[in-house]
C-alpha positions, 0 to 999 in steps of 0.5 A, a space after each residue: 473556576 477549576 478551582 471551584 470544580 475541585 472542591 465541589 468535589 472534594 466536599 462531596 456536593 457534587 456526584 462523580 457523574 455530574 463532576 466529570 460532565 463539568 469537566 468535560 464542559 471545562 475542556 471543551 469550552 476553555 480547553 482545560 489538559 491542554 496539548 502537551 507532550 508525555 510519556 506513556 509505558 506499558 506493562 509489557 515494554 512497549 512505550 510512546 513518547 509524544 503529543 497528547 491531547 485529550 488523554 489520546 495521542 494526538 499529534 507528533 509521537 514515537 511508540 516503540 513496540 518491545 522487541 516488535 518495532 517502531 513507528 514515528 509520525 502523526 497520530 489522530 485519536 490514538 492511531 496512525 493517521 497521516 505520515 509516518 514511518 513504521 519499522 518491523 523488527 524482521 526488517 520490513 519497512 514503510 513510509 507514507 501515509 496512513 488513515 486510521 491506524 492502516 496504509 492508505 494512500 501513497 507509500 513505499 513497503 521495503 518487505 524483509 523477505 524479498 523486494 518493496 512496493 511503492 505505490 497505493 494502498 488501501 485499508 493496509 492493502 496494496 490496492 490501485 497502481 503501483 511498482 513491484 520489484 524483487 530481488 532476483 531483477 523482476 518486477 510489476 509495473 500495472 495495478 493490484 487490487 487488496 494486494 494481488 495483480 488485477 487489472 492491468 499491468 506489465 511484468 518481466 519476469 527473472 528471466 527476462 520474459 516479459 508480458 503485458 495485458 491483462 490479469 485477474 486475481 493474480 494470474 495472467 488473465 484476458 488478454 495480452 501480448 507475452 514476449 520470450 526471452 528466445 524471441 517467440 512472442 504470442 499475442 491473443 487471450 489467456 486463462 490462468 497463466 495459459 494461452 486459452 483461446 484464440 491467439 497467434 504465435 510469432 517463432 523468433 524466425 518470424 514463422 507463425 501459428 494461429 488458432 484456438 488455444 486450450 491450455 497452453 496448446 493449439 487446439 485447432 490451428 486457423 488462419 491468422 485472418 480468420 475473424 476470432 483469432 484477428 479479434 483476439 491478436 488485436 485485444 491482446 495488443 490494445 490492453 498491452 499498449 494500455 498497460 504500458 501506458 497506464 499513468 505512474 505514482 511515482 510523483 505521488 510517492 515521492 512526495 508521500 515519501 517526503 512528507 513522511 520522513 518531516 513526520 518521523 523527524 518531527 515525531 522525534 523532536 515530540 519524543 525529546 521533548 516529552 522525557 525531559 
């Protein structure tokens, strides 16, 4: 049959058009360019070594971008899509999964600036719940939304400060419970990083203040019985405690993590296959 189709061609008693419509009826009934492994250059240095189906990659494979990177893992249509593994030349790193061409799912990010992240991510954003640590010892345990603190979370800063509650776009936002490294601790509503509100100030000798806040300053100093400010201490210690209690990924992760390096190493095995 791919005999006949040749010749037809080469005879010219069949067009260009209808030749690749009959080739392409070949491949999808009798599956004609089968998978197979091969190597691919470009003019600009980069290279993929791997599984091909169908002219795409499509499979196991490792690309090498010139002096740029690496990624080695699952391929769908030409793009990263499953597990896998991509280094940066600048030293970033990630394992995980991906959904065409992007980070999506569960997976960790070791920046090379400054800490990693492990955790969800959407569309190659840090998107869902997550763990955010640095080097210099703080770190975010809470959820992000397209790669900012949103939601609910816990962090403790360098030096030691700890919070937990709410945040918005990023900030501190809402309401929540902040304890100090000296021992002071304020529990109430926030705006953009600053007691906003009504709230209650706690000294680490056990005296206390309350009233309405106005960036970062009391206000109106009121009793901490009066309906607002018991209102507020009470929100700020209901979404601390559900920050705390937000359920982890680290399950999730892990196995994301796994799945990615038997992706990388199998990638490997393609790209050996493919160059000999």
């Amino acid at each position: 049959m791919l005999d006949e189709l040749m010749q037809s061609y080469v005879d010219n008693r069949t067009s260009y058009g209808e030749w690749g419509k009959m080739i392409e009826k070949w491949q999808t009934n009798y599956g004609w360019i089968n998978d197979t492994e091969g190597v691919e250059l470009y003019p600009n240095g980069d290279s993929y070594k791997g599984e091909f189906h169908l002219g795409k990659f499509n499979g196991s494979g490792v690309y090498d971008f010139f002096k740029q990177g690496r990624y080695e893992g699952d391929w769908v249509d030409g793009k990263y899509d499953g597990y896998g593994i991509e280094r940066w030349a600048q030293g970033s790193r990630y394992q995980g999964h991906y959904r065409r061409g992007l980070q999506n799912g569960f997976g960790v990010c070791q920046f090379y600036k400054d800490g990693n992240y492990a955790g969800e991510w959407i569309a190659g954003k840090i998107h869902g719940r997550g763990v955010q640590s640095c080097s210099d010892g703080s770190y975010y345990v809470g959820e992000f939304k397209f790669g900012v603190k949103h939601g609910l979370g816990f962090y403790q800063f360098r030096n030691v400060d700890r919070y937990a509650g709410e945040y918005f776009g990023g900030m501190i936002h809402g309401f929540g419970v902040y304890h100090f490294a000296n021992g002071h601790c304020y529990e109430g509503s926030w705006h953009e990083g600053t007691q906003q509100g009504f709230g209650t100030y706690t000294f680490a000798n056990g005296k206390t203040t309350s009233g309405e806040w106005d960036c970062g300053t009391l206000k109106k100093p009121l009793s901490p019985s009066h309906p607002h400010v018991h209102r507020s201490v009470q929100c700020g210690r209901n979404a601390a405690e559900r920050a705390i209690l937000l359920p982890r990924v680290e399950e999730q992760v892990n196995k994301a993590v796994a799945a990615a390096n038997r992706a990388a190493t199998a990638a490997r095995v393609a790209a050996i296959k493919a160059v000999r």
